[in-house]
C-alpha atoms as an extended CHARMM CRD file, in Angstrom:
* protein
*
       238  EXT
         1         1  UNK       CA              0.0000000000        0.0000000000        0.0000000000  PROA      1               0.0000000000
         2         2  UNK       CA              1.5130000000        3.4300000000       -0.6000000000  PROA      2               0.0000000000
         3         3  UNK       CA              0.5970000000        5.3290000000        2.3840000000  PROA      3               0.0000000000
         4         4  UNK       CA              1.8820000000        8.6540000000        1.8650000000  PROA      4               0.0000000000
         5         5  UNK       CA             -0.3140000000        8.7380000000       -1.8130000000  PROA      5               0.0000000000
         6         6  UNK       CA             -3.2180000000        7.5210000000        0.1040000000  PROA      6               0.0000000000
         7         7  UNK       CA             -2.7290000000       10.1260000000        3.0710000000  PROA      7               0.0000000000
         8         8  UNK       CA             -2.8640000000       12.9350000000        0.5820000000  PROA      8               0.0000000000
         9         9  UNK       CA             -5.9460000000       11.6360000000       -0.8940000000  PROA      9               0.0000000000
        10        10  UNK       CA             -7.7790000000       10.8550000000        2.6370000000  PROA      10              0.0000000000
        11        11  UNK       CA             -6.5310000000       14.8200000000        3.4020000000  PROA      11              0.0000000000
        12        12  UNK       CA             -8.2150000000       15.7750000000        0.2610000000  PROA      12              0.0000000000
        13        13  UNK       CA            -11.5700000000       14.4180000000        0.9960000000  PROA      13              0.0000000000
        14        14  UNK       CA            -11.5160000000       15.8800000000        4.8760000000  PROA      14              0.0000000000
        15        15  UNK       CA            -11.6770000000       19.4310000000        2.8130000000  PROA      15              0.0000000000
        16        16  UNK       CA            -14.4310000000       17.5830000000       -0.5670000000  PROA      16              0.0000000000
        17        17  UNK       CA            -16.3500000000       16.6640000000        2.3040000000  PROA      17              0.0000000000
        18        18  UNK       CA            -16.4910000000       19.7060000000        5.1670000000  PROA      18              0.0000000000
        19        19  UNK       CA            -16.9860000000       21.9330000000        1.6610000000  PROA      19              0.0000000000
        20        20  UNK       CA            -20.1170000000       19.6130000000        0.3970000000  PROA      20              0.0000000000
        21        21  UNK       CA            -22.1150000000       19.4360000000        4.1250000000  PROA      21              0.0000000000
        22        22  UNK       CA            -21.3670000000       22.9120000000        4.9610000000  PROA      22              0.0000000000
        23        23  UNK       CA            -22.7770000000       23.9320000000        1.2130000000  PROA      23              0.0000000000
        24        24  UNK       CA            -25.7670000000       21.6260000000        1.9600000000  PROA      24              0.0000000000
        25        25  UNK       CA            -27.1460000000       22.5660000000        4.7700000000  PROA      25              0.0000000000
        26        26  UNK       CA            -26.9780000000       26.7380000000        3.7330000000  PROA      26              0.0000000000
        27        27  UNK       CA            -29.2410000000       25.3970000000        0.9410000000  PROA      27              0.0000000000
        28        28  UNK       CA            -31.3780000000       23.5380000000        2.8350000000  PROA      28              0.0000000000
        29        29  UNK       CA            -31.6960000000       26.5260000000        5.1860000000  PROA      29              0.0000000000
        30        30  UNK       CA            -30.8860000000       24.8840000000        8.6500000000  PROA      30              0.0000000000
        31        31  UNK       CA            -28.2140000000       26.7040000000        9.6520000000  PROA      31              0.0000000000
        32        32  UNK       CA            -26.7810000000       30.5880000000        7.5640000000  PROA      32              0.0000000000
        33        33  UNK       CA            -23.4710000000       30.2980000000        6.2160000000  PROA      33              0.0000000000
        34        34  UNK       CA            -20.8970000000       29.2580000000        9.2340000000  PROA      34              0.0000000000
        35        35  UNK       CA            -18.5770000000       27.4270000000        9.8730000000  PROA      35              0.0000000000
        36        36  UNK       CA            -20.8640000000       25.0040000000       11.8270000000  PROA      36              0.0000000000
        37        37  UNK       CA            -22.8470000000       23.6220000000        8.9340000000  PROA      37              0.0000000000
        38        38  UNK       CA            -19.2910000000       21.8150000000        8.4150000000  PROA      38              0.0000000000
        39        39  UNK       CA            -18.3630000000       20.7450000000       11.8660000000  PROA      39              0.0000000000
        40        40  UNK       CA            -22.1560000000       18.9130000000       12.7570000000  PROA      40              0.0000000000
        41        41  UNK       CA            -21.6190000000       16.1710000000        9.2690000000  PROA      41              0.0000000000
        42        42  UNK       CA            -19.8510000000       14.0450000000       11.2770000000  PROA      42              0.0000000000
        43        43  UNK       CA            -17.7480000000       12.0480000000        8.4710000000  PROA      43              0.0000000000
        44        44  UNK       CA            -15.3560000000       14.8520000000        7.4400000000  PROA      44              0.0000000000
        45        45  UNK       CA            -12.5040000000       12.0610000000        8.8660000000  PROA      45              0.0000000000
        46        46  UNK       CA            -13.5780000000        9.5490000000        6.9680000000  PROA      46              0.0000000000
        47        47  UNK       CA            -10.8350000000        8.9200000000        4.3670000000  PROA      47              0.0000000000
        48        48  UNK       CA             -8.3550000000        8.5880000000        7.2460000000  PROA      48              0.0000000000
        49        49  UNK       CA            -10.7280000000        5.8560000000        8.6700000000  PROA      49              0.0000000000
        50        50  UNK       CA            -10.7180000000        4.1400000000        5.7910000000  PROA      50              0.0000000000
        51        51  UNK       CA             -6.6460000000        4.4330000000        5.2430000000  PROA      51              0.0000000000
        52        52  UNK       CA             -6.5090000000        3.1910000000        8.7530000000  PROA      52              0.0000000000
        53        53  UNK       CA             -8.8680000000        0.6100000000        8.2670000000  PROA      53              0.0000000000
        54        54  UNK       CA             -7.3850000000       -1.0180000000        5.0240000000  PROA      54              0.0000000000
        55        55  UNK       CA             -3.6620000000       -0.8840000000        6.6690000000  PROA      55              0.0000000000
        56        56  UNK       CA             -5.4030000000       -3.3700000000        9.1730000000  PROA      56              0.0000000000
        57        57  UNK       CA             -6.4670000000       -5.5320000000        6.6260000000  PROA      57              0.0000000000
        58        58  UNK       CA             -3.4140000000       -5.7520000000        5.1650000000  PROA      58              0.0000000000
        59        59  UNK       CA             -1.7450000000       -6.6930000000        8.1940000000  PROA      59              0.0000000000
        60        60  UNK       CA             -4.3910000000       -9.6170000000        8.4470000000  PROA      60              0.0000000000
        61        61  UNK       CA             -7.8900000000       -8.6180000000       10.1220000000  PROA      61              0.0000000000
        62        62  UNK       CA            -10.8070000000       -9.3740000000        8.9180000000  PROA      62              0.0000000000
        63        63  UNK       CA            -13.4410000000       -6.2980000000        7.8250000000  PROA      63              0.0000000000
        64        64  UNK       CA            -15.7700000000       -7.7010000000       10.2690000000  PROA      64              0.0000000000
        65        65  UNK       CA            -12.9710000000       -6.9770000000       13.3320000000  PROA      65              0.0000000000
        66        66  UNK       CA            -12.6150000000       -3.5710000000       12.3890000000  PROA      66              0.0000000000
        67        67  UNK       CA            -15.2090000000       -1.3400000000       13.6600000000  PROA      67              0.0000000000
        68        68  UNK       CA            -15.5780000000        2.3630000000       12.1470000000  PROA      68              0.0000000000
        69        69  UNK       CA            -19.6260000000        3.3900000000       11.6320000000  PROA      69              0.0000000000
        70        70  UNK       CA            -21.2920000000        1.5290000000       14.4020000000  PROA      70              0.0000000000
        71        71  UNK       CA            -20.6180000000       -0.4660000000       17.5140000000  PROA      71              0.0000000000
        72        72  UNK       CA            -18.1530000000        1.6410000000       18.5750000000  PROA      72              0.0000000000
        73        73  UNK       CA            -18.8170000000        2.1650000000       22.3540000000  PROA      73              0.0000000000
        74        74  UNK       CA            -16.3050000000        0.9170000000       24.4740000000  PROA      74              0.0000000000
        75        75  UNK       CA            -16.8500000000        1.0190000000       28.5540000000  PROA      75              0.0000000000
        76        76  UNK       CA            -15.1850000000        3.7160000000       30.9370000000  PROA      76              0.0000000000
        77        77  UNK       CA            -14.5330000000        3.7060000000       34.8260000000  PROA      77              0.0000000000
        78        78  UNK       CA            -15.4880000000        7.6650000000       35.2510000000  PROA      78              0.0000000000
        79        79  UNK       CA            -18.7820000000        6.7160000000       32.3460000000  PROA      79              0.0000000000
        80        80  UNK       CA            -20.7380000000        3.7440000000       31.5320000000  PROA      80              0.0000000000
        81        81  UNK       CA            -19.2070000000        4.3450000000       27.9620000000  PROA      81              0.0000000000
        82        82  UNK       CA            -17.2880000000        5.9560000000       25.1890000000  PROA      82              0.0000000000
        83        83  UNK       CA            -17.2410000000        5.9430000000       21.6340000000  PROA      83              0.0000000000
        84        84  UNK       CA            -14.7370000000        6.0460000000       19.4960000000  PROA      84              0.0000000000
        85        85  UNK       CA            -13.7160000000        6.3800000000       16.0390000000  PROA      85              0.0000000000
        86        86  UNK       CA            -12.4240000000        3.0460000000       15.4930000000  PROA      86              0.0000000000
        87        87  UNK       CA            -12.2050000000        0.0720000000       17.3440000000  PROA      87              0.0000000000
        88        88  UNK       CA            -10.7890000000       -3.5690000000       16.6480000000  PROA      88              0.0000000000
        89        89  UNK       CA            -12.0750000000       -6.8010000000       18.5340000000  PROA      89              0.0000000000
        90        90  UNK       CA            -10.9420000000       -9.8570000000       17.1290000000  PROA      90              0.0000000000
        91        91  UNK       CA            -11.1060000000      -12.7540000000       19.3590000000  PROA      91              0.0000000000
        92        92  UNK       CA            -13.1610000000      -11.6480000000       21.9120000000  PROA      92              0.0000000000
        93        93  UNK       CA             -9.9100000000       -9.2900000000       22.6420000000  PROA      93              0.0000000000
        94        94  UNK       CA             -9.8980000000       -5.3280000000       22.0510000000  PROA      94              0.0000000000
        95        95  UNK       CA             -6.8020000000       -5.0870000000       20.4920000000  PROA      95              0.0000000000
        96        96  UNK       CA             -6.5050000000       -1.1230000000       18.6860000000  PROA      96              0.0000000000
        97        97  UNK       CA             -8.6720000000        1.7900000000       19.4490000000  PROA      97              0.0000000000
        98        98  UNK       CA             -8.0900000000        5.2240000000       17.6310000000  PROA      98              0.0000000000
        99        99  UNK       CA             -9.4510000000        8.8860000000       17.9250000000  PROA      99              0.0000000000
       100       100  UNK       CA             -9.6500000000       11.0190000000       14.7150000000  PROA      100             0.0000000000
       101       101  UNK       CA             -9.9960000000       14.9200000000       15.4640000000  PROA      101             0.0000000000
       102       102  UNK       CA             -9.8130000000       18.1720000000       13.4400000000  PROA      102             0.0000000000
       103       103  UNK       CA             -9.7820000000       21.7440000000       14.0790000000  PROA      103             0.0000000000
       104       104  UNK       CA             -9.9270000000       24.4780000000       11.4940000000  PROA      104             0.0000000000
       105       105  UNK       CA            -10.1170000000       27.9930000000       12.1920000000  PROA      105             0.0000000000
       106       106  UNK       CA            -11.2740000000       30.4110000000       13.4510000000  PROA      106             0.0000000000
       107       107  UNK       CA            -11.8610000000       29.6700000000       16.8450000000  PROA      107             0.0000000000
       108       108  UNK       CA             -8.4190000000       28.1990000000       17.6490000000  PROA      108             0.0000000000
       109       109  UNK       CA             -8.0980000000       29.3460000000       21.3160000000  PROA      109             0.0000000000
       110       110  UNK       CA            -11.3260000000       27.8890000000       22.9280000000  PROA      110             0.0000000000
       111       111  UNK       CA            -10.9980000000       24.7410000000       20.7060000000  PROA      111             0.0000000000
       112       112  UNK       CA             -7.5840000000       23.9020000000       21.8760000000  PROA      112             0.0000000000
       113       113  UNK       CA             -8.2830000000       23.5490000000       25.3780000000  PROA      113             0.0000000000
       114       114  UNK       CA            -11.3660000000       21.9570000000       24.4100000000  PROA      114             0.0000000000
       115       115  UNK       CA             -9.4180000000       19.3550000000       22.0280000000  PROA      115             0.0000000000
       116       116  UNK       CA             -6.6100000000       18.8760000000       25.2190000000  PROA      116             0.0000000000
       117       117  UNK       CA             -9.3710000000       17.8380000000       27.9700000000  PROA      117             0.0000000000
       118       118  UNK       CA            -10.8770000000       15.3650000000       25.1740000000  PROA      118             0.0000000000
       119       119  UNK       CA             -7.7810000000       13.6130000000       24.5370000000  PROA      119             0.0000000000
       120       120  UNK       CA             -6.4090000000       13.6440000000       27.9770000000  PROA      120             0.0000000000
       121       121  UNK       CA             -9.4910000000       12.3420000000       29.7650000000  PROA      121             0.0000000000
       122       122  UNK       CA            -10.7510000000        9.5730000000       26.9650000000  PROA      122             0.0000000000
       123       123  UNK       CA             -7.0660000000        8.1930000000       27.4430000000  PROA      123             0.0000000000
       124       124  UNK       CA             -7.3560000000        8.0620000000       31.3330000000  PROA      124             0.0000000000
       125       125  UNK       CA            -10.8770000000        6.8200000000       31.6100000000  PROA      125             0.0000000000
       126       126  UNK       CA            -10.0280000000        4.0080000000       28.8010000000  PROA      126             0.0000000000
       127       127  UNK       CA             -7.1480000000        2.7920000000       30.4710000000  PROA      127             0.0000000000
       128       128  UNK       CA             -8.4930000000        3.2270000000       34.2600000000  PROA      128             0.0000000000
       129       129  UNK       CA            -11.2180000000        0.7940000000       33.0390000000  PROA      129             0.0000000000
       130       130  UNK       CA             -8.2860000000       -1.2690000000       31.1230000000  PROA      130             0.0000000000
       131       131  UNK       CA             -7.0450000000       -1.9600000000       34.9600000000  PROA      131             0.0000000000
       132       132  UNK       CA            -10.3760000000       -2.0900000000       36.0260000000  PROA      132             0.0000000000
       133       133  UNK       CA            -10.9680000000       -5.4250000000       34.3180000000  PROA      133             0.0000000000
       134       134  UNK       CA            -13.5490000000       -3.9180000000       31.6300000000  PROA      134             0.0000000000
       135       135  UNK       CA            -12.0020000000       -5.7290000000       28.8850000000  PROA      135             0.0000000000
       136       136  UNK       CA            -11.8300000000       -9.4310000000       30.0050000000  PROA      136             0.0000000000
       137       137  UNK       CA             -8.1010000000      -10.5950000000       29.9520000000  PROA      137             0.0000000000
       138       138  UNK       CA             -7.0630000000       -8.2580000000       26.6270000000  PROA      138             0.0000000000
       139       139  UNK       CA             -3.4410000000       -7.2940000000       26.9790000000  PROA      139             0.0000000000
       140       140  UNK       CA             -3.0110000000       -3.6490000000       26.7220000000  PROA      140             0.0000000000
       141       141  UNK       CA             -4.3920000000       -2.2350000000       23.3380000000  PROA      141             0.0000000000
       142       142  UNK       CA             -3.0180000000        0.1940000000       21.0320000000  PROA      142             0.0000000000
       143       143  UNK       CA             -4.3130000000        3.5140000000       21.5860000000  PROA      143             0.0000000000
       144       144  UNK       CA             -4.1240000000        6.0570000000       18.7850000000  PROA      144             0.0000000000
       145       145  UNK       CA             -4.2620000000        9.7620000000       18.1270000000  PROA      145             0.0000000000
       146       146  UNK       CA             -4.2640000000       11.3390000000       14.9040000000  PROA      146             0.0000000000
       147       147  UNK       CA             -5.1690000000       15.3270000000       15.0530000000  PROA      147             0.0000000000
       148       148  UNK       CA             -5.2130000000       17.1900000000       11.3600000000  PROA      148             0.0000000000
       149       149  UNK       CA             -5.0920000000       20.8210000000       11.8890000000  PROA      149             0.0000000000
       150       150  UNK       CA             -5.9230000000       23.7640000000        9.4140000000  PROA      150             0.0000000000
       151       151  UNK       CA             -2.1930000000       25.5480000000        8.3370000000  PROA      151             0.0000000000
       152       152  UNK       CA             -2.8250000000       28.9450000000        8.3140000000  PROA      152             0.0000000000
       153       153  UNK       CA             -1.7310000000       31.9520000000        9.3980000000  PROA      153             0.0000000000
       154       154  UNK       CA             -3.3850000000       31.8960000000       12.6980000000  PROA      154             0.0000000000
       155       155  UNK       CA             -2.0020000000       28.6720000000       13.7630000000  PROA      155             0.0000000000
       156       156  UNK       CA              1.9320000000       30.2460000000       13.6400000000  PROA      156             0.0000000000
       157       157  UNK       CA              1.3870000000       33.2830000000       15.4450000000  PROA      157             0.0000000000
       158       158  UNK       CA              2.5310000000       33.1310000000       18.6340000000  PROA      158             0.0000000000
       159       159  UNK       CA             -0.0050000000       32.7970000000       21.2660000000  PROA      159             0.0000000000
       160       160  UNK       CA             -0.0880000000       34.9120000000       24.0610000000  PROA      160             0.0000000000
       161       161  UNK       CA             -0.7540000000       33.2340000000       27.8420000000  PROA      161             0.0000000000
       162       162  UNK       CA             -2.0690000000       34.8010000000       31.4590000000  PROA      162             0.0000000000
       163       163  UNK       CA             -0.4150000000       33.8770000000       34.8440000000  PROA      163             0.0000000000
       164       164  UNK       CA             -2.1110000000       35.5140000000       37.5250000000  PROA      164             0.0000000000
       165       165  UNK       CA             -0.2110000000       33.3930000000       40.0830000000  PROA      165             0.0000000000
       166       166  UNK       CA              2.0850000000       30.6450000000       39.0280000000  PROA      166             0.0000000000
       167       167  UNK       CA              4.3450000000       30.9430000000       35.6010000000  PROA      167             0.0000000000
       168       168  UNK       CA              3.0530000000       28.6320000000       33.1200000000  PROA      168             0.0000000000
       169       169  UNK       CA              5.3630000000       26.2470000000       31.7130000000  PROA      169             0.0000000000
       170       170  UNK       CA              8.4940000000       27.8800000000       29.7350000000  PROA      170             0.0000000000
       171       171  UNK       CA              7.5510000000       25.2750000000       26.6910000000  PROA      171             0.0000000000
       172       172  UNK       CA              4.4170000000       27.0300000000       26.0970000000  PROA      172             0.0000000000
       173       173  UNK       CA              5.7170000000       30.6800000000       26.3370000000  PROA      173             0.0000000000
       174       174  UNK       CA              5.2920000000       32.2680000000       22.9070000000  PROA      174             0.0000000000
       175       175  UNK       CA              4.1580000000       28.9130000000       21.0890000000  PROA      175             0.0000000000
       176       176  UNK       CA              1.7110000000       29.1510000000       18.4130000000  PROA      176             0.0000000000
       177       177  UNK       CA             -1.3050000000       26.8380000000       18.2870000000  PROA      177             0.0000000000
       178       178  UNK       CA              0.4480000000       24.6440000000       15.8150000000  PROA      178             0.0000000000
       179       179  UNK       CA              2.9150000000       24.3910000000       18.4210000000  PROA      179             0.0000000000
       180       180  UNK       CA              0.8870000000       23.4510000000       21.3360000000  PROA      180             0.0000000000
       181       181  UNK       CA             -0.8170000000       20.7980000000       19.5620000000  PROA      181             0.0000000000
       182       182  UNK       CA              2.5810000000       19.1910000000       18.4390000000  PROA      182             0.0000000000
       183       183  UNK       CA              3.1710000000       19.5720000000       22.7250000000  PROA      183             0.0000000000
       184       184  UNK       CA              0.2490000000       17.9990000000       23.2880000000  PROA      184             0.0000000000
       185       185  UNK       CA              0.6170000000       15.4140000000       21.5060000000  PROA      185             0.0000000000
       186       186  UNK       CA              3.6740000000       14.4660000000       22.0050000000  PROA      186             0.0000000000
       187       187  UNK       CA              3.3650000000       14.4150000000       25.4130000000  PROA      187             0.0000000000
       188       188  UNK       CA              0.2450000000       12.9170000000       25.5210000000  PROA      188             0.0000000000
       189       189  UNK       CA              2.8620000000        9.8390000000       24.1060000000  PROA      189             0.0000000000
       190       190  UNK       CA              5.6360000000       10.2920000000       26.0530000000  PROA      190             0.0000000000
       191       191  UNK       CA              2.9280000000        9.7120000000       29.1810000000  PROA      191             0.0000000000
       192       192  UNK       CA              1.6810000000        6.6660000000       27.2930000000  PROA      192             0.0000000000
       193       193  UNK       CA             -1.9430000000        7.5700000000       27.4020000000  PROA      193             0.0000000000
       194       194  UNK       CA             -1.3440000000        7.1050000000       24.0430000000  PROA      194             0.0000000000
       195       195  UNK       CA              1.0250000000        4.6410000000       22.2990000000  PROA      195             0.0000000000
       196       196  UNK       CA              1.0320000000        6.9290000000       19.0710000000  PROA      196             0.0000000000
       197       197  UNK       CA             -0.2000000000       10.4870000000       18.1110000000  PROA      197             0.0000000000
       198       198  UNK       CA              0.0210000000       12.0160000000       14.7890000000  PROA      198             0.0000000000
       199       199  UNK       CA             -0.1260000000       15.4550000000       13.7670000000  PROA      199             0.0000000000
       200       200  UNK       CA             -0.9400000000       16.8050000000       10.1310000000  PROA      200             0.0000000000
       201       201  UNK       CA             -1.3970000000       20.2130000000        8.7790000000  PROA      201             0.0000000000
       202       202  UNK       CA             -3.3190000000       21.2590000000        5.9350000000  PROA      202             0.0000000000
       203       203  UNK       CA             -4.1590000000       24.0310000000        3.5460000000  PROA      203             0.0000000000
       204       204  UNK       CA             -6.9730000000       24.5190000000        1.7990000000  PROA      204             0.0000000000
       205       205  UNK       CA             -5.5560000000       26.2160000000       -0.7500000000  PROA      205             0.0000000000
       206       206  UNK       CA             -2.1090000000       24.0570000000       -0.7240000000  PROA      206             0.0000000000
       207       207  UNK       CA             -1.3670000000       22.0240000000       -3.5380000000  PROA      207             0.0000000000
       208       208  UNK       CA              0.6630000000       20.1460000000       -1.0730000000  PROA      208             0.0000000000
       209       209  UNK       CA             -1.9680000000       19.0680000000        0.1290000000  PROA      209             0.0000000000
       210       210  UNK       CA             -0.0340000000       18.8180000000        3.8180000000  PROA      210             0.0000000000
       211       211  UNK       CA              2.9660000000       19.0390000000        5.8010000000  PROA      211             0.0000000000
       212       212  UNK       CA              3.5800000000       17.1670000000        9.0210000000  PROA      212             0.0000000000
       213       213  UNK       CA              5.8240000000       19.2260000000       11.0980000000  PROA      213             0.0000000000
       214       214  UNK       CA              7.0760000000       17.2070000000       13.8070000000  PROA      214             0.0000000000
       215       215  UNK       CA              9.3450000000       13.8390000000       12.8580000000  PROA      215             0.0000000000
       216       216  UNK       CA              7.8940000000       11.8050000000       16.1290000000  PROA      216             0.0000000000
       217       217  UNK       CA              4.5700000000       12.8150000000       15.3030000000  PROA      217             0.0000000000
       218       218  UNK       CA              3.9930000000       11.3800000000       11.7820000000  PROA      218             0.0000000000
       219       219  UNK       CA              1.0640000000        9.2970000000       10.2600000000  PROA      219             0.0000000000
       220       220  UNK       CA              3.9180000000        6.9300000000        9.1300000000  PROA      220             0.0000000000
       221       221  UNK       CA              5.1060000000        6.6890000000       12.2430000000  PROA      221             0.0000000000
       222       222  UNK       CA              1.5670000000        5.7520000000       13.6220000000  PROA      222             0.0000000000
       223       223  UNK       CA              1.2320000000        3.2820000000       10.9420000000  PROA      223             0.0000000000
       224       224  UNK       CA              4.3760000000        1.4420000000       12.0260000000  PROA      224             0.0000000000
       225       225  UNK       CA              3.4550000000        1.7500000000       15.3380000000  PROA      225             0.0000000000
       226       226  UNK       CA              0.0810000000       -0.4460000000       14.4280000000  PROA      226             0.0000000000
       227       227  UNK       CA              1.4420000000       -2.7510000000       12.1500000000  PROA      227             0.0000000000
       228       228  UNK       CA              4.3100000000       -4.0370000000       15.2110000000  PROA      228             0.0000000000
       229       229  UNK       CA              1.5970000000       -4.0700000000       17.3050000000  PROA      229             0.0000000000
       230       230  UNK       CA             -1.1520000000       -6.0180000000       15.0730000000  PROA      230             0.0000000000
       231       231  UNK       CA              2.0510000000       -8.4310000000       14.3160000000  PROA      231             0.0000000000
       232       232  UNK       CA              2.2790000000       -8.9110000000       18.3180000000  PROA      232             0.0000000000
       233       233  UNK       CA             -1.2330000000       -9.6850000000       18.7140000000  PROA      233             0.0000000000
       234       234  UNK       CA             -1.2290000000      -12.4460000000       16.0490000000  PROA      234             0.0000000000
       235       235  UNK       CA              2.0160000000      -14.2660000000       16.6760000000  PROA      235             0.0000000000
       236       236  UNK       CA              0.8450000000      -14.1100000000       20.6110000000  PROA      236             0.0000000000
       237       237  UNK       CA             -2.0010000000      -16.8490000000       19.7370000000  PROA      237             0.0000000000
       238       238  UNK       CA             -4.8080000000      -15.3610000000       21.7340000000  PROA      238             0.0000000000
């Protein structure tokens, strides 16, 4: 499979598809001409489902174990349940769960805290109910993250920060949203609440298509990640 040609593809579609329900619901007059006509489809992320979804085939699930429309709930200790974006049981085991998230301007500021307490809390309610027993006797499952943020100007300015009473960490001093997000998520990896996070900018008006601006924090990287890990799970016998 080449990856990288199918990445810019999946990329493409994320902006095909925002474009087509934002223009079709200012037609159908539910909503004036927002950004939020875009953000309430719900399947803007589907091409990178797919990608993600056909690597594990290749590496030797079957369709039916891979989980990316419905069926997706998966318990919690702090909630009865979550669901996620995609999920793989084969076996009776839960062996990959992944989170697909987006952000494009212009609310960048109240959307990246927003985006932070998402990530960081899914991860530690999944794996408190990991320890918790709510999975039967699956060894630890991969956990993915793969954010795909809007490159634009706004997202390289530097971002300005309040400390009324303690200094906020030096790290996050003059960093622009772009920045923060590649913070986040690599340290949402180096805590291992998630074994892999991936970060991808794009432009709608790129003919790049995209740019991934941190080495440890590539879609490739992910990818590699999930195929040592599927490769685990099926030489382990279970």
């Amino acid at each position: 499979m080449d990856v990288d040609h199918r990445l810019q593809r999946a990329v493409q579609q994320f902006w095909i598809t925002r474009s087509k329900q934002q223009e079709k619901q200012i037609q159908s007059g539910v909503i004036d001409a927002s950004t939020r006509g875009a953000v309430t489809g719900g399947t803007q992320m589907g091409g990178l489902e797919v990608l993600v979804a056909d690597v594990l085939i290749e590496a030797g699930f079957d369709q039916s174990e891979i989980q990316t429309r419905t069926s997706l709930q998966l318990p919690g200790y702090y909630r009865p349940e979550k669901k996620w974006d995609l999920i793989v049981v084969s076996k009776r085991q839960l062996v990959c769960v992944l989170e697909f998230k987006s952000q494009v301007g212009p609310s960048f500021g109240n959307n990246f805290n927003n985006r932070s307490e998402e990530a960081i809390g899914s991860a530690t309610d999944i794996w408190r109910a990991y320890r918790e027993g709510r999975f039967g006797n699956s060894p630890e499952p991969f956990l993915g993250y793969i954010f795909l943020l809007e490159d634009c100007a706004a997202v390289k300015r530097p971002v300005g920060h309040k400390e009324p009473y303690f200094p906020v960490d030096p790290a996050f001093i003059g960093a622009s949203y772009s920045k923060r997000y590649e913070l986040l998520c690599r340290r949402l990896v180096h805590d291992r609440l998630y074994r892999s996070a991936c970060l991808i900018l794009t432009s709608r008006d790129s003919e790049a298509g995209l740019t991934q601006p941190a080495a440890d924090l590539t879609f490739q990287r992910l990818v590699a990640g999930l195929r040592g890990h599927v490769l685990a799970f099926r030489e382990s016998g279970i």
